[in-house]
N, C-alpha and C positions, 0 to 999 in steps of 0.2 A: 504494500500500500504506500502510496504517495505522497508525500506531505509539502504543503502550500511553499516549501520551502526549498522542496523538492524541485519544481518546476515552473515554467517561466511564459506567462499569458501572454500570448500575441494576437495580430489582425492585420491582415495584409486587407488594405484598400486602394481605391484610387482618388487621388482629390478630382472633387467636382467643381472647387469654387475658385482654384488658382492654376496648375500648369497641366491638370489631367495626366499626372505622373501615377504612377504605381508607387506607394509607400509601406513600410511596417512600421507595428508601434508596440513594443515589449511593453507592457502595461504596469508589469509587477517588477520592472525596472526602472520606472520613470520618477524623479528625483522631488520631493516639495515647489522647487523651483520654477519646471516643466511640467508637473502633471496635469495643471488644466488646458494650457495648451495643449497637448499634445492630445488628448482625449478629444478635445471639442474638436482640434482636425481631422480626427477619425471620424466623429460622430456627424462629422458635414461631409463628408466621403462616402463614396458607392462603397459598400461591404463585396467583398472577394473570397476570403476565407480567414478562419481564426482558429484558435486551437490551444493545446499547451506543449510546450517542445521540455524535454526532460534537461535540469540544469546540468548533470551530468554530462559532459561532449555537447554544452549549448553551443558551444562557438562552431562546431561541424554544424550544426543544425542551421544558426545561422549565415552560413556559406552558403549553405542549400537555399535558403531564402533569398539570397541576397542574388543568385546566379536565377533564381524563376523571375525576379525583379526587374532582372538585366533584359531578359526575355520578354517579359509583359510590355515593359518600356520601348522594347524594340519592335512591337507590335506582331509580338507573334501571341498567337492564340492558348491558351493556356488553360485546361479545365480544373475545378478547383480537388478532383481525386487524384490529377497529376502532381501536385501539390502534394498533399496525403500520402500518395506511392512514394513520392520523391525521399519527405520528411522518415516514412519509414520508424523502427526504432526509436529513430529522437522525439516520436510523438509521445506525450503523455497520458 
């Protein structure tokens, strides 16, 4: 079993109200200073996929995100199980 401590809330979206880029937002990493920012720009963004990646090898997890990123951004099509498949293991 998992504990909150364990692993690490994200959401890949895309903004709607500034460049139409593909972003993510680790949630349960976001600092006093940034978290309402960074929430309200999620929360005015088209939803993509979200999930929890295991803190354990997050940072492989986040390569893998960060390369579907590069991908979505570059206008290639991306469905949100290929996400899923990709994250694999590192999901929570």
């Amino acid at each position: 079993m998992l504990f909150e401590a364990d692993k690490v809330m994200f959401e890949i979206y895309r903004e709607t109200e500034y460049s139409g880029k593909y972003r993510v937002v680790y949630f349960t990493e976001l600092q006093d200073h940034n978290k309402e920012t960074e929430i309200n720009h999620a929360l005015a963004g088209e939803h993509f996929f979200d999930g929890f990646i295991r803190n354990f090898r997050k940072d492989e997890a986040k390569e893998i995100i960060n390369s579907i990123l590069a991908r979505l951004n570059d206008g290639e099509r991306v469905d949100p199980q290929e996400v899923e498949r990709a994250l694999g293991d590192h999901m929570a």
